[in-house]
C-alpha positions as CSV (number, residue, x, y, z in Angstrom):
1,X,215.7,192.6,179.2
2,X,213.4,195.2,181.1
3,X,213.2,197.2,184.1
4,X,210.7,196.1,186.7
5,X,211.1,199.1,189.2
6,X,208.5,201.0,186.5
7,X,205.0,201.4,185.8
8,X,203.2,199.4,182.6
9,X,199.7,199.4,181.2
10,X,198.6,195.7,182.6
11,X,194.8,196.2,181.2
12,X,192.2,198.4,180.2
13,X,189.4,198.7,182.7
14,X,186.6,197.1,180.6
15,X,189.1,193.7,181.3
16,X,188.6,193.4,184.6
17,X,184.9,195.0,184.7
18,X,183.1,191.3,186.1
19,X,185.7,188.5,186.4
20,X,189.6,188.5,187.6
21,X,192.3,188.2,184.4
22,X,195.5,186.5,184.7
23,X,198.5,188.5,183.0
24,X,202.3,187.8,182.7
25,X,204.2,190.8,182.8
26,X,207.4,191.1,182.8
27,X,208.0,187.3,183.3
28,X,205.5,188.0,186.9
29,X,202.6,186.0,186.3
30,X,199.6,188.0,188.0
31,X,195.9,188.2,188.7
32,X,194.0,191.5,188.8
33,X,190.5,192.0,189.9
34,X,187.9,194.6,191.4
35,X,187.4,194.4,195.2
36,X,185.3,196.9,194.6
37,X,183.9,199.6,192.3
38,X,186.5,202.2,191.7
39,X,189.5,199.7,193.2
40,X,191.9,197.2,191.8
41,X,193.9,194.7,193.6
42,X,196.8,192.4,192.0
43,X,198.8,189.6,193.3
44,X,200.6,186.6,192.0
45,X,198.5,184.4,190.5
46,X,198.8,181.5,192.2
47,X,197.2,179.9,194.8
48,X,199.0,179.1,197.8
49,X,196.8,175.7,198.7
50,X,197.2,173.7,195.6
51,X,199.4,176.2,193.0
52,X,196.1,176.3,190.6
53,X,196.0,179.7,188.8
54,X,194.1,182.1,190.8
55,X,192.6,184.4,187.8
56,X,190.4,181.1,186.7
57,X,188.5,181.9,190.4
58,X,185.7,184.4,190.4
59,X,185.4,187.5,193.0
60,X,183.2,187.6,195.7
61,X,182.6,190.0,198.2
62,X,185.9,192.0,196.8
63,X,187.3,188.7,197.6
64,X,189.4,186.5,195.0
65,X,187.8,183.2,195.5
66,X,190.1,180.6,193.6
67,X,188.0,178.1,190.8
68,X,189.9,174.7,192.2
69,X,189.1,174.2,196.2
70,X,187.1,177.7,197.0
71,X,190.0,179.2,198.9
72,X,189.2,183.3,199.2
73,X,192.3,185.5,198.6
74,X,192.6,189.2,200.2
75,X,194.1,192.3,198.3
76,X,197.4,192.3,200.4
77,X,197.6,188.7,199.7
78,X,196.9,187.2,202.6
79,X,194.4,184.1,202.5
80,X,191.0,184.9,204.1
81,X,189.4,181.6,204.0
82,X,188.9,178.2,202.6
83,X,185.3,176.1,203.1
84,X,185.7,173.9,206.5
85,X,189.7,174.8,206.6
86,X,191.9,176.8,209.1
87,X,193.8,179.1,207.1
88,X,194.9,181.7,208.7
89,X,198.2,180.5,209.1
90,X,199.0,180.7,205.5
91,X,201.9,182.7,204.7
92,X,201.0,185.9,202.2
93,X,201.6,185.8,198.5
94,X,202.9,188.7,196.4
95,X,200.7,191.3,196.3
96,X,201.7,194.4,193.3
97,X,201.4,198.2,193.5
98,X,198.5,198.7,190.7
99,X,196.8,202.1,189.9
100,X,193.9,202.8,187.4
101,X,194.8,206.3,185.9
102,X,194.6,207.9,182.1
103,X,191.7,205.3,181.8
104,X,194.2,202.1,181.9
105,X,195.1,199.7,184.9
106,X,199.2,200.2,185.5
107,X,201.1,198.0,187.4
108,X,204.9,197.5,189.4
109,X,206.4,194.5,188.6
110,X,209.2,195.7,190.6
111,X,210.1,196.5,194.1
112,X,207.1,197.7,195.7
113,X,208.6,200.1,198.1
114,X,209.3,202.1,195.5
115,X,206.5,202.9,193.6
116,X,205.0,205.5,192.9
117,X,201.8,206.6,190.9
118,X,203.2,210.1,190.5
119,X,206.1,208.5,188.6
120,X,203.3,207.8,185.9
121,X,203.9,210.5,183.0
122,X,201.0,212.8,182.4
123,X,198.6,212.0,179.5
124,X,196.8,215.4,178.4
125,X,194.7,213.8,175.9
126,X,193.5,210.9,178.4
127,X,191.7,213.7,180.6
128,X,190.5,216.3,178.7
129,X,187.2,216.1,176.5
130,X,188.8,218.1,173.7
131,X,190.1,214.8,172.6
132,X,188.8,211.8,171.4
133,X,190.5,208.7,171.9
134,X,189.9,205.1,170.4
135,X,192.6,202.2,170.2
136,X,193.0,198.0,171.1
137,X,195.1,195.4,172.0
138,X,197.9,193.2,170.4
139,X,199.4,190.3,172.1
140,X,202.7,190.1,169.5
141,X,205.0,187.8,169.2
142,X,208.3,189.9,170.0
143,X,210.7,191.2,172.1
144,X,209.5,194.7,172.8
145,X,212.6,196.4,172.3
146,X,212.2,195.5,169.0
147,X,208.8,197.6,168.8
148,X,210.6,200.1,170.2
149,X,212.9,199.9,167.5
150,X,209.8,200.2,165.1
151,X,208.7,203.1,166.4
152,X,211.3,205.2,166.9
153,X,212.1,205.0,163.1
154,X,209.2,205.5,160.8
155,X,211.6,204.8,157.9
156,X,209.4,201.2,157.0
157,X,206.1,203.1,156.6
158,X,206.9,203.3,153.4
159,X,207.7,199.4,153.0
160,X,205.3,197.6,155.2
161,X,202.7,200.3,155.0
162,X,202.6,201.5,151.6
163,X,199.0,201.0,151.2
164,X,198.1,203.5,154.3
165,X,200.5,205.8,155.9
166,X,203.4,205.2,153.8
167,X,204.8,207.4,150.9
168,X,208.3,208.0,149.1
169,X,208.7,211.1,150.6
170,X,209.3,209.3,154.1
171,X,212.6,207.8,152.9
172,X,214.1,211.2,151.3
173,X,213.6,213.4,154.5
174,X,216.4,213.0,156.7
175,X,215.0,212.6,160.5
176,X,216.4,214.4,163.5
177,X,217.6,212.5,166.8
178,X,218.2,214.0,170.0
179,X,218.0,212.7,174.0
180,X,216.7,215.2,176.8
181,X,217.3,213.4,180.3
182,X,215.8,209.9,180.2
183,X,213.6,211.0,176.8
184,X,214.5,210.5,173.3
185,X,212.9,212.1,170.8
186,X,213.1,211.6,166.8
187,X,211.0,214.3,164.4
188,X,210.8,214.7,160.2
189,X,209.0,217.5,158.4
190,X,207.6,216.9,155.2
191,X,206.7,220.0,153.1
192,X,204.3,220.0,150.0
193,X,203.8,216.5,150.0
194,X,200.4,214.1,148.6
195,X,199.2,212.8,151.6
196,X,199.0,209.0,151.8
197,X,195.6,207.1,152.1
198,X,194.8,207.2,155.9
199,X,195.6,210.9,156.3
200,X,193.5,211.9,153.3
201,X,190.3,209.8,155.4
202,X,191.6,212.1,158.3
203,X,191.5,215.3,156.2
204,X,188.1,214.2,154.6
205,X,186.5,213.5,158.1
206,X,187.6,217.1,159.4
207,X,186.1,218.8,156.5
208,X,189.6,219.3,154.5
209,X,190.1,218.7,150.8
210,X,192.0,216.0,150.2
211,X,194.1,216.0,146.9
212,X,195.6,218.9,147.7
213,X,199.5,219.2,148.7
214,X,199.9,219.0,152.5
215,X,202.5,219.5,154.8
216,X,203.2,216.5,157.2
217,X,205.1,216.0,160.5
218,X,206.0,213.0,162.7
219,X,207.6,213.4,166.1
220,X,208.2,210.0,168.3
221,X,208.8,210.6,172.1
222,X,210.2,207.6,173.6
223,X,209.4,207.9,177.3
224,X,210.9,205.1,180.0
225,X,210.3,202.3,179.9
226,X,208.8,201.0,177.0
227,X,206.2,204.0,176.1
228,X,206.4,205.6,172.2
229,X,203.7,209.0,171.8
230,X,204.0,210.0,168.3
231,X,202.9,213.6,167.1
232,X,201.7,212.8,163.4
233,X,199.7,215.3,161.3
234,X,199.1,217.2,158.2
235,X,197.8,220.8,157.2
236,X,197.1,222.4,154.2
237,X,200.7,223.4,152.2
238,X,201.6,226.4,153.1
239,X,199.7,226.8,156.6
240,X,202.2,227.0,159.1
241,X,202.6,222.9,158.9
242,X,203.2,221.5,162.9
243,X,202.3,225.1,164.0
244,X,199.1,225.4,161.9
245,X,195.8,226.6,162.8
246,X,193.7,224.0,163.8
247,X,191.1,224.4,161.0
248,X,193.6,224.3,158.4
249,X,195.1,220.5,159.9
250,X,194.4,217.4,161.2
251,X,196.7,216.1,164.2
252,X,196.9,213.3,166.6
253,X,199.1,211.7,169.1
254,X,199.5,207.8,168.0
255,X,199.6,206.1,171.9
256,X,202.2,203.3,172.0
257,X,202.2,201.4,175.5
258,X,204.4,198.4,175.2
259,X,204.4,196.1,178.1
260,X,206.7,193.0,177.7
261,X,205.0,189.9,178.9
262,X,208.3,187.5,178.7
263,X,211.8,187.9,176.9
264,X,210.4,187.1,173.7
265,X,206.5,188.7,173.3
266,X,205.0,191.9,174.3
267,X,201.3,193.6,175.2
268,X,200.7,196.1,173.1
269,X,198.0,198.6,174.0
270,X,197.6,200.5,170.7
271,X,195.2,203.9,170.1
272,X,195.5,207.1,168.7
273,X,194.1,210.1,170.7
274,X,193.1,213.4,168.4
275,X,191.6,216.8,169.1
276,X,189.2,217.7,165.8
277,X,185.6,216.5,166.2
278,X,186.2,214.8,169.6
279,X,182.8,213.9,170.0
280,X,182.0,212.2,166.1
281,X,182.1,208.7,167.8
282,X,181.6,207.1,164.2
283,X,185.0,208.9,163.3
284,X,186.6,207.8,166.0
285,X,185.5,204.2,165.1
286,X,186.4,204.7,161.9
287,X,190.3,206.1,162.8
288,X,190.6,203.1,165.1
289,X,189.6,200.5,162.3
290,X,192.4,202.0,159.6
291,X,194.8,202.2,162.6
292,X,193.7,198.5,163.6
293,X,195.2,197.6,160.2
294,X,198.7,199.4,160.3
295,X,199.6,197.9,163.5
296,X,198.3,194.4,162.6
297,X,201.2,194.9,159.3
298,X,203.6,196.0,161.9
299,X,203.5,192.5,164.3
300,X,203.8,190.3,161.4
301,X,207.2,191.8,160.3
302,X,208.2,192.1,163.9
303,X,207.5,188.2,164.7
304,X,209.1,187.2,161.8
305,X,212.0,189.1,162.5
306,X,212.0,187.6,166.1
307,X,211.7,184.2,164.9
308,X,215.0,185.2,162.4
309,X,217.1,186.9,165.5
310,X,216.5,183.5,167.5
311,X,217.4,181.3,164.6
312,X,220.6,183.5,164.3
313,X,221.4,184.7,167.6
314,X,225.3,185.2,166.8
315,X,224.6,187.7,164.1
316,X,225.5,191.1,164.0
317,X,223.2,193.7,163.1
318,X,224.1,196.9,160.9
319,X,223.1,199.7,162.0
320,X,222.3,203.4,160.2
321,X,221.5,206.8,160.5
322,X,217.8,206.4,160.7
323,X,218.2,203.8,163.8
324,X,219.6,206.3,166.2
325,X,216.0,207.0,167.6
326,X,216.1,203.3,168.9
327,X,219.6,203.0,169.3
328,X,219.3,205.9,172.0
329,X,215.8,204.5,173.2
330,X,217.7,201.3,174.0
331,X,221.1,203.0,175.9
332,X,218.4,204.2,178.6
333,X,216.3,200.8,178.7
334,X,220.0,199.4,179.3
335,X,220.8,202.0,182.1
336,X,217.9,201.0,184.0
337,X,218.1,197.9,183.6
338,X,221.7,197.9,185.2
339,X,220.7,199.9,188.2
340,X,218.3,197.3,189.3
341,X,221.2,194.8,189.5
342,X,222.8,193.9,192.9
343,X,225.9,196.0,193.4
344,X,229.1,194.0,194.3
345,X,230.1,193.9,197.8
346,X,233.4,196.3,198.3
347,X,236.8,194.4,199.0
């Protein structure tokens, strides 16, 4: 269950940089290429001679040019031309709104009409050199509601991730829960606390002791439809915390864009964007290789979990405290779900 009149990350640029790539999102199986340098096209991948998956072609000329018989595909799609064959009869194929912006490719599944790339939420850290940002790809296994789910409640950190970002701590600090408009957001504050493994690299990397007590926050913004930016950090005890200067902390924004491909697996385009020592490239390697390993212990418990909720699909779930982040997250994904369903005639 997902709205398609919305915008998802389909692909970073360095995807499409020399050959088309075929994508299903959103159940839309789709094809995006370069028709030329600073432009991306999209339309259904298939091929309107033979049915043959367009994105195995190769572009030429800006043109999509499909792998099986040759047959050249336009932006709009509208077939251009086939070696010794008159084509311009062919009825067009579904052509998708797409926009490279933030340094990603998005795309509208939905109803082209009404799309638009303002409707994309501002990234600050995506276009300013004060930050740095470094993150990947995951192709998991799940519905993404469930990721959703995940990352609205950092309660597990200290279960699955024990070895990185998790401490006790996590578990005895109650979180806060509250929806502005379409937006939820979920926050804890922990106060002279030990910080875990991957935060004491962080401290260590901005010049910061690191076996000292630290204050830590994390604040999840779930953002329609399926987008998680989490404010994580920790300063020196006693420094202000959230609100500390920025030579007594180290902060970044963990970037969660979940784009479902079908009912049951997800794209997830995984980074985190910080502003100390933007331009220490090995850092930023280094942050993206420890993150690289949190995530990766995140889609394991989620596809098994999947794999359990099919197995058991008339089982009711409990729910707590600490799941009204995703409980809340969901209620909108729900609402706009329902608005894109045909309204019934009046009597």
């Amino acid at each position: 269950m997902f709205p398609k009149n919305a915008w998802y990350v389909a692909c970073t640029p360095d995807e499409i940089a020399d050959k088309p790539l075929g994508r299903t999102i959103c159940n839309e199986k789709i094809v995006f290429w370069r028709p030329k340098a600073g432009e991306v096209a999209a339309v259904e991948d298939f091929c309107p001679h033979r049915g043959a998956p367009l994105s195995l072609g190769r572009v030429c000329d800006g043109q999509l040019v499909c792998g099986y018989h040759g047959l050249a595909m336009g932006c709009e799609g509208k077939t251009i031309s086939m070696p010794g064959q008159r084509v311009q009869g062919f009825p067009k194929i579904r052509s998708f709104p797409v926009v490279e912006k933030h340094g990603f490719i998005w795309v509208w599944p939905g109803e082209a009409s009404l799309a638009d790339p303002a409707k994309i939420h501002e990234l600050e850290w995506a276009e300013s050199p004060d930050w740095a940002y470094g993150g990947g790809l995951y192709h998991v296994a799940c519905d993404y509601r469930l990721m959703v789910d995940n990352l609205m409640d950092l309660t597990h950190e200290t279960y699955v991730h024990a070895d990185s970002i998790g401490q006790k701590e996590i578990d005895e600090t109650p979180v806060a829960t509250k929806t502005v408009g379409e937006r939820v957001l979920t926050s804890r504050f922990m106060d002279n606390v030990m910080a875990p493994p991957f935060w004491q690299a962080n401290l260590r990397g901005n010049g910061l002791p690191d076996n000292v007590p630290v204050d830590r926050w994390q604040v999840c913004h779930f953002i329609p439809p399926s987008h998680v930016m989490i404010e994580v950090g920790v300063a020196l005890a006693g420094k202000g915390g959230y609100h500390a200067d920025p030579r007594d902390k180290v902060s970044s924004i963990v970037v969660d864009f979940l784009t479902p491909e079908t009912d049951t697996a997800m794209w997830y385009f995984w980074g985190m964007a910080r502003n100390f020592k933007p331009r220490d490239h090995a850092l930023t390697a280094e942050i993206r290789a420890g993150q690289a390993k949190v995530f990766a212990e995140d889609t394991g418990v989620l596809e098994a979990q999947q794999r359990n909720l099919l197995a058991n699909p008339g089982r009711r779930l409990l729910m707590l405290n600490i799941d009204a982040g995703g409980v809340q997250a969901r209620r909108i994904i729900d609402k706009l779900v329902a608005q894109e369903q045909p309204q019934p005639l009046a009597a």
